[in-house]
TIVO-2410 file (N, C-alpha, C; in nm, 3 decimals):
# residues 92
REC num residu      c1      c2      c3 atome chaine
REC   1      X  11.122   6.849  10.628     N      A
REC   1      X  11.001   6.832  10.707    CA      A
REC   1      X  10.885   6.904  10.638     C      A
REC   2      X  10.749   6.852  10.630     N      A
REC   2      X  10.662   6.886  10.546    CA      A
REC   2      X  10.558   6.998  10.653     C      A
REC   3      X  10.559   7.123  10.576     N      A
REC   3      X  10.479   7.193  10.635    CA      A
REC   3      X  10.351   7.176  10.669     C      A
REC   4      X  10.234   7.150  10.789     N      A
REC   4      X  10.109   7.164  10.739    CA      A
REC   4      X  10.006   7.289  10.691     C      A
REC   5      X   9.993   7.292  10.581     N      A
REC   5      X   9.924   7.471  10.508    CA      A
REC   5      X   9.841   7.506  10.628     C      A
REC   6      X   9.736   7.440  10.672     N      A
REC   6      X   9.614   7.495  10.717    CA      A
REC   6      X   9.677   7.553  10.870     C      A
REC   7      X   9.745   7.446  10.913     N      A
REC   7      X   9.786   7.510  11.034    CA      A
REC   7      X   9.882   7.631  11.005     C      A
REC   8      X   9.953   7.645  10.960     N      A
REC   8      X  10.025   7.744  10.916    CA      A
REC   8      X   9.947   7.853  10.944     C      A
REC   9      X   9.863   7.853  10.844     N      A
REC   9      X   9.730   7.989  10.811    CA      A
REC   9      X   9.680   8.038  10.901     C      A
REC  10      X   9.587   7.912  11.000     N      A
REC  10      X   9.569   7.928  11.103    CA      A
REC  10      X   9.664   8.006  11.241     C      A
REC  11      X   9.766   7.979  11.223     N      A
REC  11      X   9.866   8.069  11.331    CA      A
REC  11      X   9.929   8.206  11.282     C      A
REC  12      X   9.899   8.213  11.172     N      A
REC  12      X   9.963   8.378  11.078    CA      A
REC  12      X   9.827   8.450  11.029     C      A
REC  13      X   9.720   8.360  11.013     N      A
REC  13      X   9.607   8.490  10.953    CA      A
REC  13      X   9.482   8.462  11.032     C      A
REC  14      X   9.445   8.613  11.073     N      A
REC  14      X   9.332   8.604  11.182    CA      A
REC  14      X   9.206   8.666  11.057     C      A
REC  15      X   9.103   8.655  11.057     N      A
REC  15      X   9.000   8.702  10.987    CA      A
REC  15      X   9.052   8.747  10.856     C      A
REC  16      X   9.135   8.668  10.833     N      A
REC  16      X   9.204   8.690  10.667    CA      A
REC  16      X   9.280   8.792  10.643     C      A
REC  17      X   9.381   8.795  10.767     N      A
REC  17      X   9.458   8.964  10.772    CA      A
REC  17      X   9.618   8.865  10.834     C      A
REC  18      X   9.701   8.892  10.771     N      A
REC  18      X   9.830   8.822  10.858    CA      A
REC  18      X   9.860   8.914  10.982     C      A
REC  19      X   9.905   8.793  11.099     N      A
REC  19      X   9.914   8.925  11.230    CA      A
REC  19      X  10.092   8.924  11.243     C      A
REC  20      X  10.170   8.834  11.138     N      A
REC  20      X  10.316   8.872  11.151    CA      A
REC  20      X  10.347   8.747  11.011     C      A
REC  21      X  10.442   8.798  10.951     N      A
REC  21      X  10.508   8.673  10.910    CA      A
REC  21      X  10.562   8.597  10.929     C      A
REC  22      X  10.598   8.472  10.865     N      A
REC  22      X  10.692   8.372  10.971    CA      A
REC  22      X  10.799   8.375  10.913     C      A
REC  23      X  10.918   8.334  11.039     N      A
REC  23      X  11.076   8.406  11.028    CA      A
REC  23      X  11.113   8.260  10.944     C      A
REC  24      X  11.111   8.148  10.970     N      A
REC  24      X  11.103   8.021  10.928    CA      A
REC  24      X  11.038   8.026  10.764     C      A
REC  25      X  11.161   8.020  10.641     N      A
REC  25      X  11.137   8.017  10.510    CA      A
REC  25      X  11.013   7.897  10.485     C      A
REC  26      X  10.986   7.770  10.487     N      A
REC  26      X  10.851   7.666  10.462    CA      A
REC  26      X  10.745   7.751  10.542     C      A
REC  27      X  10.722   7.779  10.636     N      A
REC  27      X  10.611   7.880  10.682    CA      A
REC  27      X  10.603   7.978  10.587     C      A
REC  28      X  10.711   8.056  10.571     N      A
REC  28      X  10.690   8.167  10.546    CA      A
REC  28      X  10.622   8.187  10.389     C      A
REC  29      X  10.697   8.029  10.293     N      A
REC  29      X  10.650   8.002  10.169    CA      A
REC  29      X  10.476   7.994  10.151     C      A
REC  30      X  10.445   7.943  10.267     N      A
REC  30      X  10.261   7.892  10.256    CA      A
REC  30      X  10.208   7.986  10.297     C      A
REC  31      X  10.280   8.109  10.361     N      A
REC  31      X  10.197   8.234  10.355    CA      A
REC  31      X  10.170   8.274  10.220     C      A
REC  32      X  10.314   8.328  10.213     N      A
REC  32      X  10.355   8.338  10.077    CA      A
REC  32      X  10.246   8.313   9.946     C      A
REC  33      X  10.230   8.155   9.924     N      A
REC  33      X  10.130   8.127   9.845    CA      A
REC  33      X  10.003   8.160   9.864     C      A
REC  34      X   9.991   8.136   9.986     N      A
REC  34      X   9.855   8.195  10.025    CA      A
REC  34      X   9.799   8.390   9.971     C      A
REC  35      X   9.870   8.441   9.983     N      A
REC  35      X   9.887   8.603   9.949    CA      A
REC  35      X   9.877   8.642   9.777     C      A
REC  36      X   9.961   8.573   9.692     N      A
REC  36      X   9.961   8.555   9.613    CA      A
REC  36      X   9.810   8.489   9.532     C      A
REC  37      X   9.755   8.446   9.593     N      A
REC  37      X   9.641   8.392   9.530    CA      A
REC  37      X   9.559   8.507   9.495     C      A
REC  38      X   9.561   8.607   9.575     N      A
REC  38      X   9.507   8.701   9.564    CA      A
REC  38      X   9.574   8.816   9.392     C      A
REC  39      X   9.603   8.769   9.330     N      A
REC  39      X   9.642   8.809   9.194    CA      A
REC  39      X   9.585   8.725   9.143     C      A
REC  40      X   9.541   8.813   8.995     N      A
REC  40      X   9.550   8.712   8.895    CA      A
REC  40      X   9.677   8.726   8.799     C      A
REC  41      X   9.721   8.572   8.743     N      A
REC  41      X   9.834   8.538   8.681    CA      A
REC  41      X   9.871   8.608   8.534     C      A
REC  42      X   9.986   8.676   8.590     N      A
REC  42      X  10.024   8.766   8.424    CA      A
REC  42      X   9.916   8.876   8.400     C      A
REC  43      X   9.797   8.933   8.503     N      A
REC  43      X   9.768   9.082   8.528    CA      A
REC  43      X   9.884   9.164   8.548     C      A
REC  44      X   9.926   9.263   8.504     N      A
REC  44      X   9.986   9.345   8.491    CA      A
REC  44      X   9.978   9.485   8.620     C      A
REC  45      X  10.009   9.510   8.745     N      A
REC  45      X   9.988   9.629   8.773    CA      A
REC  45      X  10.061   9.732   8.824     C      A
REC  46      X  10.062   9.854   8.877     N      A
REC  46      X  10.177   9.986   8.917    CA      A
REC  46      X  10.169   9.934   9.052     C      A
REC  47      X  10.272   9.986   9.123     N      A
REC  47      X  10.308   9.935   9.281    CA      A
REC  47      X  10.175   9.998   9.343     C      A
REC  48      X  10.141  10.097   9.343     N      A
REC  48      X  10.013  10.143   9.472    CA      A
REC  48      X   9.932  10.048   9.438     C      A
REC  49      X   9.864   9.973   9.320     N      A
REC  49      X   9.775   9.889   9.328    CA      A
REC  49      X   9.791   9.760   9.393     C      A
REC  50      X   9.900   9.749   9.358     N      A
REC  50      X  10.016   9.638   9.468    CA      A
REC  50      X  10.001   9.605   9.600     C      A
REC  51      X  10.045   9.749   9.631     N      A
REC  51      X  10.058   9.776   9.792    CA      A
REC  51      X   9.938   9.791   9.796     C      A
REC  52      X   9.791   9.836   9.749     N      A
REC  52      X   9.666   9.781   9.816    CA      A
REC  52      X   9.632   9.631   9.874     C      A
REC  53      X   9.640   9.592   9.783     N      A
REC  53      X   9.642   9.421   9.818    CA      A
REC  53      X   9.743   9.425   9.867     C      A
REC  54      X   9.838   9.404   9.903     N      A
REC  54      X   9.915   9.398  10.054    CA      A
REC  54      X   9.890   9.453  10.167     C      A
REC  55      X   9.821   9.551  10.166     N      A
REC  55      X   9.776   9.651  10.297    CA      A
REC  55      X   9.658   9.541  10.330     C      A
REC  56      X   9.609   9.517  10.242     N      A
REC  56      X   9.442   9.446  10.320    CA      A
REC  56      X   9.484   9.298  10.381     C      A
REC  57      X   9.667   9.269  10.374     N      A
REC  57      X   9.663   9.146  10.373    CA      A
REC  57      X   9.724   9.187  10.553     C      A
REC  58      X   9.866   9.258  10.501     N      A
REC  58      X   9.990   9.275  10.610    CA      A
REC  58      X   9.965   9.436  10.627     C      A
REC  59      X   9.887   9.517  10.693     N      A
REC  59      X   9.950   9.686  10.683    CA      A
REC  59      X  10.075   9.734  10.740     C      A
REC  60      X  10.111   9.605  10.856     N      A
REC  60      X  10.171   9.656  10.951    CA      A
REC  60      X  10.332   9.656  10.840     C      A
REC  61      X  10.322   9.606  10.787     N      A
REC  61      X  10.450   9.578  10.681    CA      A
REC  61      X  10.446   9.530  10.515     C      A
REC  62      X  10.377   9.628  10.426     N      A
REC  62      X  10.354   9.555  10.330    CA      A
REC  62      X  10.459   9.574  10.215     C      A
REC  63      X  10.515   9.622  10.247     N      A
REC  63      X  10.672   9.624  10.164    CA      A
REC  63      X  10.752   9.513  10.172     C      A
REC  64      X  10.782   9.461  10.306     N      A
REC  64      X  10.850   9.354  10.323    CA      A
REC  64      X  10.795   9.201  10.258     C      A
REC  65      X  10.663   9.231  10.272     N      A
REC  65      X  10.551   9.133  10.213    CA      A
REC  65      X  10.611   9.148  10.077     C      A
REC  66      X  10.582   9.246   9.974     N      A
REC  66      X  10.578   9.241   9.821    CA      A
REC  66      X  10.737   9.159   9.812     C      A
REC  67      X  10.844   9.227   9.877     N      A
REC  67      X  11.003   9.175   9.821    CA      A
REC  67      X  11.014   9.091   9.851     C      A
REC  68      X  10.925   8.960   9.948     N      A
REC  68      X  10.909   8.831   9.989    CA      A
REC  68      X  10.870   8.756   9.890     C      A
REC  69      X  10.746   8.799   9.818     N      A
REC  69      X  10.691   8.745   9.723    CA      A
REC  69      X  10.749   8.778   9.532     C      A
REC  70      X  10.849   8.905   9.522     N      A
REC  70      X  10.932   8.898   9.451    CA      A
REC  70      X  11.047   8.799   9.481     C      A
REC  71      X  11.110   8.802   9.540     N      A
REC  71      X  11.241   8.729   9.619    CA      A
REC  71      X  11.190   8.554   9.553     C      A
REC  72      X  11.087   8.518   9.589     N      A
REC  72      X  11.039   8.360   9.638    CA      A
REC  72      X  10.951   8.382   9.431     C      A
REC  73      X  10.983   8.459   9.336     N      A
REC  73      X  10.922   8.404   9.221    CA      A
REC  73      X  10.807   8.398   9.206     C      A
REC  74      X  10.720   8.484   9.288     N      A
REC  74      X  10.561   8.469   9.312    CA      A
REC  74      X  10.552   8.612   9.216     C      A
REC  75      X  10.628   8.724   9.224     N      A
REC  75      X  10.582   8.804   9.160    CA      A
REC  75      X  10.701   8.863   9.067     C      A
REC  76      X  10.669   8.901   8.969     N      A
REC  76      X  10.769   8.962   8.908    CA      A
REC  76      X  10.750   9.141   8.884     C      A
REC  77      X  10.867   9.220   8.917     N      A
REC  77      X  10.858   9.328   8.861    CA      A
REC  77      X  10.973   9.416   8.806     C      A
REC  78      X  10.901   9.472   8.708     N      A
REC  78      X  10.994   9.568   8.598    CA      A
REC  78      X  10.967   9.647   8.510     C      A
REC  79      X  11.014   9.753   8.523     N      A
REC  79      X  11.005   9.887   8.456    CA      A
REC  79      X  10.875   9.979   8.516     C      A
REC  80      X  10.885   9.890   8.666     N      A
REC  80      X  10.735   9.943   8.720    CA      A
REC  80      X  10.606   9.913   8.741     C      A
REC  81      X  10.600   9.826   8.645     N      A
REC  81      X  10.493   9.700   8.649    CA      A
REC  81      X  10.536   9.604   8.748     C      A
REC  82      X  10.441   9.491   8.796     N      A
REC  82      X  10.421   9.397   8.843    CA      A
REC  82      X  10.345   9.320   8.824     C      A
REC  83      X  10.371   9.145   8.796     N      A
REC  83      X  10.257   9.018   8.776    CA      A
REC  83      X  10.346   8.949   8.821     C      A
REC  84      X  10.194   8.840   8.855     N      A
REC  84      X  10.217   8.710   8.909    CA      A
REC  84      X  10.277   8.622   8.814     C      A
REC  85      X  10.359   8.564   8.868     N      A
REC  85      X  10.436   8.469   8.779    CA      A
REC  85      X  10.455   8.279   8.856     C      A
REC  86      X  10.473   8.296   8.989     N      A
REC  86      X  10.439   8.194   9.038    CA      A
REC  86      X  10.337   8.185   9.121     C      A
REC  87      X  10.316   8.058   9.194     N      A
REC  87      X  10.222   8.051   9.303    CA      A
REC  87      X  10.190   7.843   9.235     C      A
REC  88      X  10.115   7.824   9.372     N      A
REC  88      X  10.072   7.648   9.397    CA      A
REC  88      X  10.049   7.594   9.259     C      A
REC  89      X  10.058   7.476   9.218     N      A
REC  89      X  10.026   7.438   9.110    CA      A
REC  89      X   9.835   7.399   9.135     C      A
REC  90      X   9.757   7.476   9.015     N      A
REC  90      X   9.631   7.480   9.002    CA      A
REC  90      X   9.612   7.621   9.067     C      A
REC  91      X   9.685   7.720   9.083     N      A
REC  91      X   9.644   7.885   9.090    CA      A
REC  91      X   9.685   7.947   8.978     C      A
REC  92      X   9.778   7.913   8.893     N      A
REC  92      X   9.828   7.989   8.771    CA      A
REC  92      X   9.731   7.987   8.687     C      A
***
């Protein structure tokens, strides 16, 4: 079944802040992408800069946010670093 993005957005982000994630993986993916946009692709950065941009997105949980978007191939990290590696085709 095909997700619709906008509605999606519309029911998870209020003034551009998510007010929960969705438990449902296709929801949870178009957040997902949506969050991710907010990188740029193959920038390089340390987790607190990370977890900034996640705080401005999710505060109430932005840990669970980052290992969502590791988990789902949106971000990669290692040796401490972190970049974007996936996201929508025409954001890379």
């Amino acid at each position: 079944m095909a997700v619709d993005r906008e509605k999606v957005l519309g029911a998870f982000l209020r003034d551009g802040r998510l007010v929960a994630l969705p438990a449902r993986a296709g929801k949870r993916r178009v957040v997902l992408d949506h969050v991710v946009a907010a990188f740029e692709p193959g920038v390089r950065m340390r987790e607190p800069e990370v977890d900034a941009v996640l705080r401005d997105f999710y505060a109430y949980d932005w840990v669970s946010l980052r290992r969502y978007l590791i988990d789902e191939g949106l971000l990669t990290r290692r040796d401490g670093w972190y970049w974007r590696t996936g996201g929508p085709p025409g954001q890379l």
